[in-house]
Structures are given as C-alpha cells and as structure tokens.
C-alpha positions in Angstrom: -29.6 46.4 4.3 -31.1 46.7 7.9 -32.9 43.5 8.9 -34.3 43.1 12.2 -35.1 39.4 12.7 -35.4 36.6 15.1 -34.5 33.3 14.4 -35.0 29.8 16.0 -34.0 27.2 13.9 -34.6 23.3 13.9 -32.5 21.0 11.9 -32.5 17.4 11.8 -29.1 16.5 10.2 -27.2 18.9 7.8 -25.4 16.4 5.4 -22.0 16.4 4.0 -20.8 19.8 2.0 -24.2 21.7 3.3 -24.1 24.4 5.7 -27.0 27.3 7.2 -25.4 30.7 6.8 -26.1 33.7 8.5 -25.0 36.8 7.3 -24.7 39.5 4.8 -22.3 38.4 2.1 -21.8 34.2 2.3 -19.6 33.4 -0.4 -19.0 29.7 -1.4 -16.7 28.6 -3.9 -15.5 25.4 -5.1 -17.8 23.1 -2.9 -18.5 19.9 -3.9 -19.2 16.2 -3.1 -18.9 13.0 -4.2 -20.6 9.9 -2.6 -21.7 6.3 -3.2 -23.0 3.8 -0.7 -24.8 0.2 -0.4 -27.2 -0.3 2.0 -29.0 -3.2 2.7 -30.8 -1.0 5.0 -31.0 2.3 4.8 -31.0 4.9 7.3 -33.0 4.3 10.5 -34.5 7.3 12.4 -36.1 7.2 16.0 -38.7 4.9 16.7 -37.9 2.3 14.3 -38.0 -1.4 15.5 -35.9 -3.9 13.5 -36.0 -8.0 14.3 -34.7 -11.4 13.1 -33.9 -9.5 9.6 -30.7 -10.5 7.5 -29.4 -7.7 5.4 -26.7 -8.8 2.5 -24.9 -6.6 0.6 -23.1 -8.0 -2.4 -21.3 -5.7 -4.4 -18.5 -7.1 -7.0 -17.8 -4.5 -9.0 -14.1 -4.7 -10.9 -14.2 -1.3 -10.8 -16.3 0.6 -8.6 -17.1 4.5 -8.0 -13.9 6.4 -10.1 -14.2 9.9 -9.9 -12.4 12.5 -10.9 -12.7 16.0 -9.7 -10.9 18.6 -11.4 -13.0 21.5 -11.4 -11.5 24.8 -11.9 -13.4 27.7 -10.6 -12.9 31.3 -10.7 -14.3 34.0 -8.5 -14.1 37.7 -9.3 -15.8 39.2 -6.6 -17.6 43.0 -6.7 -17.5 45.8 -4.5 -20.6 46.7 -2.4 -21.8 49.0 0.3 -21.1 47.6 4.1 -24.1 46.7 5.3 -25.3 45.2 8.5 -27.6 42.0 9.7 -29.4 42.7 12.5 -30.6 39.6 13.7 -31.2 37.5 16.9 -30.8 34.4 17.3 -32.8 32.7 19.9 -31.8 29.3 19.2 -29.9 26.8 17.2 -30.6 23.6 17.5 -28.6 20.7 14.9 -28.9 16.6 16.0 -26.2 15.7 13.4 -23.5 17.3 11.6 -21.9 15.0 9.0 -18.5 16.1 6.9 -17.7 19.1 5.7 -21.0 20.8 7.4 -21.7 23.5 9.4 -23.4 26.5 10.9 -21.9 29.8 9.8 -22.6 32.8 11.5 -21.8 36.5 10.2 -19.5 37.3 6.8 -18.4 34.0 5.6 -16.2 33.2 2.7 -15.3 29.4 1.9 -13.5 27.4 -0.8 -12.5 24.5 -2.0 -15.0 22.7 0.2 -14.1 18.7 -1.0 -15.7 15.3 0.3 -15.3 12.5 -0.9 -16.8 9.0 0.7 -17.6 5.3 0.0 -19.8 3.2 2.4 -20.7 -0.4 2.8 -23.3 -0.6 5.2 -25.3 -3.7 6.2 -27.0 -1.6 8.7 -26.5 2.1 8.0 -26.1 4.6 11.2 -28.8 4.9 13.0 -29.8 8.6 14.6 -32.5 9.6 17.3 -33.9 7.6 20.0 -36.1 4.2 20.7 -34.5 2.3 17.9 -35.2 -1.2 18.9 -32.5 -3.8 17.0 -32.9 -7.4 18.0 -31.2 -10.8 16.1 -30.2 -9.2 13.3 -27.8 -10.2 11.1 -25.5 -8.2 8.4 -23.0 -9.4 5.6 -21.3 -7.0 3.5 -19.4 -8.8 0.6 -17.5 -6.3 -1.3 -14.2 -7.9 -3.2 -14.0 -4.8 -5.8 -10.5 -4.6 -7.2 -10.0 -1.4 -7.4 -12.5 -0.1 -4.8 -13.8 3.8 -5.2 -10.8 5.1 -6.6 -11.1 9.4 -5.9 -8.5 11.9 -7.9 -9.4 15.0 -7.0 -6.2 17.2 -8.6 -8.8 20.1 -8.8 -7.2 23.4 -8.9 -9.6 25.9 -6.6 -8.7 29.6 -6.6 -10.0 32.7 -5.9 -9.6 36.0 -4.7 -11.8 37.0 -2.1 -12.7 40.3 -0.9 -15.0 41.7 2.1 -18.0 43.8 1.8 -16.2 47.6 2.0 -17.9 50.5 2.6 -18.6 52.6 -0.8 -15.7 55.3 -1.9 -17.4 58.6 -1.1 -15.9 61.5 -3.9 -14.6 64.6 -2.4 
C-alpha cells in the first residue's frame, strides 16, 4: 500500500489504555482496563468557574470494585507483503496523556496492555486554563473494608511477527 498523506492532529486527552497509531501493521493484544471512580464533581475543563459549593462523597461499600482479570488471549499472526506508509506529519498536538496511553508512530506491536484504577475525588482533576475555584469545600468518606480489590493473574501471550516481504518462487 502507497499512501501519500498529511496529517495534523488535535487531541484533547487520550485516556487510559487508548493510543493513535500510525502505521502499516498496528497490532494490539491483550489491552484492557478496568476503572471505577466517585466524583462529587466531575471533570472540569477550561473556563469553568466553581464557588461556595460543598461536594461529599460517601461511599460505604463492604466490598467495593473486585475485579478479576484473567483473560487469555491468543494471536496467530499472518504473513503479508512489506508495504510502506508514506505520510507526513505536520503536527501532533496531545494536552493530556493519562496511563497506559500514547502516540505510536510506524510498525507497532503491543501486549498485555493492563490498567487498573480506583479514585475518590471530591473535586476531580481539572485540565485547560481559566478554571476559577473559590470557597469550596470537599469531603470524601470512603471506610470500604476491602477497598477495590484487582487480581489480574491473566496469562497474555503471543507470538508476534513483522510484516515480511512476500517469498518470490524461483
């Protein structure tokens, strides 16, 4: 495949276990996430004024967020022609990057991508510019017992193999 393109690209925020590839052959095995979070407020992007609120979050759970992860996952990958991405790019640009995120550029292979995560947040993060927080007030109460509790024995295997050039017969 020849491809001549240009590329400028504009992201926000990738999230966690989320990427932008670029390339011929992206292979992805064995990604996954897991999350679970209170807010009392969400969020908060640019421009966003808060004042004199109180936020409470109240969470007793006896048992709270188990998870158990043990996917298995097989990849048995095929043979193709080599071929080549043509491409320019003219620009990349990314505010945030959480966990397990990325830009990948050219022949990428990943596995056994994992991410786990448990937030209390009376206030979650805030991102961009002009946020305007004044007198607020936050209480997380959060006496779980056994408090987000992750196995993750998965077993993640694979056997990965490039792109090569087709066997021409003699």
């Amino acid at each position: 495949m020849q491809a001549n393109q240009s590329i400028n690209l504009t992201i926000q925020t990738i999230s966690g276990n989320a990427g932008v590839y670029f390339g011929n052959q992206n292979i992805s095995v064995g990604v996954s996430s897991h999350s679970k979070s209170n807010n009392a407020v969400g969020s908060v992007n640019g421009g966003s004024h808060f004042f004199k609120n109180l936020s409470v979050v109240y969470d007793p759970d006896v048992i709270d967020t188990p998870i158990d992860d043990r996917d298995v996952r097989i990849f048995a990958p095929q043979q193709t022609a080599s071929n080549v991405l043509n491409a320019q790019i003219d620009g990349i640009n990314i505010a945030t990057v959480n966990q397990n995120a990325g830009v990948f550029i050219g022949e990428t292979t990943i596995t056994g991508f994992d991410s786990h995560e448990k937030d209390n947040y009376g206030f979650a993060p805030s991102y961009g510019n002009h946020i305007y927080s004044h007198a607020n007030s936050s209480l997380v109460y959060d006496p779980d017992i056994v408090d987000a509790l992750i196995d993750d024995r998965d077993v993640k295997s694979g056997v990965f193999v490039s792109a090569v050039p087709a066997q021409v017969a003699r």
